[in-house]
GULOTOR-728221 format. One line per 4 residues: number of its first residue (from 0); their letters; for each residue x, y negated, z negated of N, C-alpha, C. Coordinates in pm, whole numbers, plus 50000, padded with zeros to 5 digits. Atoms other than C-alpha are relative to their C-alpha. Example, Ala and Ser with C-alpha at 12.3 -4.5 7.8 and 13.67 -1.06 7.14 Angstrom:
// residues 2
0> AS> 50089 50119 50000 51230 50450 49220 50090 49880 50000 ~ 49918 50119 50006 51367 50106 49286 49923 49891 49927
END
This chain:
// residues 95
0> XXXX> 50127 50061 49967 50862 51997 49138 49984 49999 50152 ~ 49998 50014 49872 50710 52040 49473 49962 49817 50066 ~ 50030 50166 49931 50657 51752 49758 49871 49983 49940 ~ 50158 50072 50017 50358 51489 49665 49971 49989 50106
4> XXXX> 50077 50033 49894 50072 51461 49864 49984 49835 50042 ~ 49988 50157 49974 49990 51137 50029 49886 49956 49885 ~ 50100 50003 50081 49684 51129 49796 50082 49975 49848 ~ 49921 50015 50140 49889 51156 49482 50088 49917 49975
8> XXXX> 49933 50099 50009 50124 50885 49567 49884 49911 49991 ~ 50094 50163 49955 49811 50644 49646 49932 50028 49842 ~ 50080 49986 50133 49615 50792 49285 50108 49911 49933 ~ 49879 50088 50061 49977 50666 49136 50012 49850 49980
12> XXXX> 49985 50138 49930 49944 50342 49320 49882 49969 49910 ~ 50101 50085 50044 49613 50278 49170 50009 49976 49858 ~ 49964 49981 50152 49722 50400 48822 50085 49845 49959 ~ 49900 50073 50059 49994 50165 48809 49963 49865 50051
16> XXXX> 50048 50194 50024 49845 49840 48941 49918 49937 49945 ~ 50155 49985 50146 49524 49949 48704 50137 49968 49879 ~ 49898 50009 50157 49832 49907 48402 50072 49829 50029 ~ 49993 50125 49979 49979 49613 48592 49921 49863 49995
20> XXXX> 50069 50112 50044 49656 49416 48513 49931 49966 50111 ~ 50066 50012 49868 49551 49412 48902 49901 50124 50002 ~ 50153 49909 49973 49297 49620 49050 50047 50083 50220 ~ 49960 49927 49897 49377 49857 49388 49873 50064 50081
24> XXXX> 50099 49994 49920 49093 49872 49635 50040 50080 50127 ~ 50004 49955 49890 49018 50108 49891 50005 49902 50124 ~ 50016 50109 49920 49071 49917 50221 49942 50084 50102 ~ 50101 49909 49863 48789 50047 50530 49946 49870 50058
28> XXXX> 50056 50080 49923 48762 49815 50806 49939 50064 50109 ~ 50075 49937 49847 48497 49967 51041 50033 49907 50122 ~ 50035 50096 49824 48549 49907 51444 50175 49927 49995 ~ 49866 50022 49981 48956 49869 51362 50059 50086 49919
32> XXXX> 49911 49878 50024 49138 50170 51328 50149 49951 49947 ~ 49822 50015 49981 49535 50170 51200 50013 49900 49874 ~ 50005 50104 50069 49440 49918 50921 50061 50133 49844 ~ 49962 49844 50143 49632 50039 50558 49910 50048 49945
36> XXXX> 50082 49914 50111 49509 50248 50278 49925 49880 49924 ~ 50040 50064 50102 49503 50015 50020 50020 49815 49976 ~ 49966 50118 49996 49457 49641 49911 50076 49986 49841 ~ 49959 50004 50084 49675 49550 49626 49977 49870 49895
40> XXXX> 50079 50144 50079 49538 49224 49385 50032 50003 49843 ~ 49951 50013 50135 49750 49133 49089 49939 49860 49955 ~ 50033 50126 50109 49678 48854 48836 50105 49904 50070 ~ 49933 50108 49908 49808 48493 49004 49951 50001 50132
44> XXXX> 50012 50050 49857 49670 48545 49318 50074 50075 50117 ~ 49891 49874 49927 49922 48819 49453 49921 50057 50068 ~ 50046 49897 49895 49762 49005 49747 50082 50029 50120 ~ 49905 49953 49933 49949 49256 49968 49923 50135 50055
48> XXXX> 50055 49882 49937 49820 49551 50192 50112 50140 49940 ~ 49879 49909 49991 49980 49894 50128 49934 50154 50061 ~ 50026 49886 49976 49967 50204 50343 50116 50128 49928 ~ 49968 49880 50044 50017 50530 50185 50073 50131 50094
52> XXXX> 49981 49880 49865 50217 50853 50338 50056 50054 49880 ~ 49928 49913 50027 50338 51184 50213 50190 49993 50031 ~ 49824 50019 50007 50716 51191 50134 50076 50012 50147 ~ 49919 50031 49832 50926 51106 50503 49873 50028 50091
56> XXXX> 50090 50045 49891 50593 51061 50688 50048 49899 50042 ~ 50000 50139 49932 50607 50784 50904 49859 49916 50029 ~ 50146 50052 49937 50333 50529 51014 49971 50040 50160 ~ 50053 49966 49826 50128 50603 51352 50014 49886 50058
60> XXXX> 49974 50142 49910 50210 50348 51631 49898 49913 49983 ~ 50092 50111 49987 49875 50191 51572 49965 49952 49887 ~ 50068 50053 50154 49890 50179 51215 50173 49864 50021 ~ 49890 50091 49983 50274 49989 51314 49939 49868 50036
64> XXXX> 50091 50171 49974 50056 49729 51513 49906 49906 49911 ~ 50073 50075 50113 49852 49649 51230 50083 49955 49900 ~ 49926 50084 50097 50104 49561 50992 50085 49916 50081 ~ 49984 50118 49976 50245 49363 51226 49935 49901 50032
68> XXXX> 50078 50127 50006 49968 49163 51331 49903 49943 49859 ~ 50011 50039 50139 49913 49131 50926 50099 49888 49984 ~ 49860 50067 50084 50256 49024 50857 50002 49843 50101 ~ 50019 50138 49917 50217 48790 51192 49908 49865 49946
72> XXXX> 50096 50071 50059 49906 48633 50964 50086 49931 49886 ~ 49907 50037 50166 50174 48596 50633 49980 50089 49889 ~ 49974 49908 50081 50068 48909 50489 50102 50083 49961 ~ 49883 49891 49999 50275 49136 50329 49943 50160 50027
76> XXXX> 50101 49852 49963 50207 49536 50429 50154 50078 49953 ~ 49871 49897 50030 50424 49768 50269 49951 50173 50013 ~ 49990 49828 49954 50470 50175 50359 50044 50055 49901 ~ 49920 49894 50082 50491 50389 50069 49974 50157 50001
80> XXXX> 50012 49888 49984 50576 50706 50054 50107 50108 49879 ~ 49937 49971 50134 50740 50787 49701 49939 49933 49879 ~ 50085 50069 50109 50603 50684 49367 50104 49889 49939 ~ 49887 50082 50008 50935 50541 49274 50000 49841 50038
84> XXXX> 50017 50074 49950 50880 50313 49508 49859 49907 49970 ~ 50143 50074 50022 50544 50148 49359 50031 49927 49876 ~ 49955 50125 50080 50719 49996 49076 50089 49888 50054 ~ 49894 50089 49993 50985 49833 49250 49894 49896 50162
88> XXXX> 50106 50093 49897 50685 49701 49522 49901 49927 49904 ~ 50097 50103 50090 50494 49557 49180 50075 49891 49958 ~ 49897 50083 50025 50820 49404 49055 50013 49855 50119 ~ 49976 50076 49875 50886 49250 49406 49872 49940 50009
92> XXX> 50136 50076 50030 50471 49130 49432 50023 49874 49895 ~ 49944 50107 50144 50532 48941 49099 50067 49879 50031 ~ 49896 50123 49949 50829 48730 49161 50032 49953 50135
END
């Protein structure tokens, strides 16, 4: 199987928090660049940012400043970049 696109990890992402009972929203804040992909909104009240990347991408320095001045707020912002990784970030959401 070849590498996933960053697109096909984030379709994944929506798949599986659409099955998890949440709902996975585009996130577009005009007039602030660097902000993640996606908002994540499970059942209970669970909300968590998550930017998307193609397999060993990294984040851009200004998308770094935005999850930290998230996380500085008490958000959580997670970086995925494997599909693997989107169950064990719903698991972790949850509990």
């Amino acid at each position: 199987m070849g590498s996933l696109s960053e697109k096909q990890i984030e379709r994944n992402l929506v798949k599986t928090v659409k099955k998890s009972g949440g709902i996975c929203p585009k996130f577009v804040s005009p007039g602030m660049n660097g902000v993640p992909d996606r908002l994540v909104l499970l059942p209970g009240g669970k909300a968590v940012f998550v930017e998307t990347k193609a397999p060993g991408r990294k984040m851009r320095p200004l998308q770094i400043k935005r999850k930290a001045q998230l996380e500085s707020l008490g958000f959580s912002v997670y970086c995925i970049d494997g599909i693997e990784q989107i169950g064990e970030m719903i698991d972790e959401i949850k509990n």
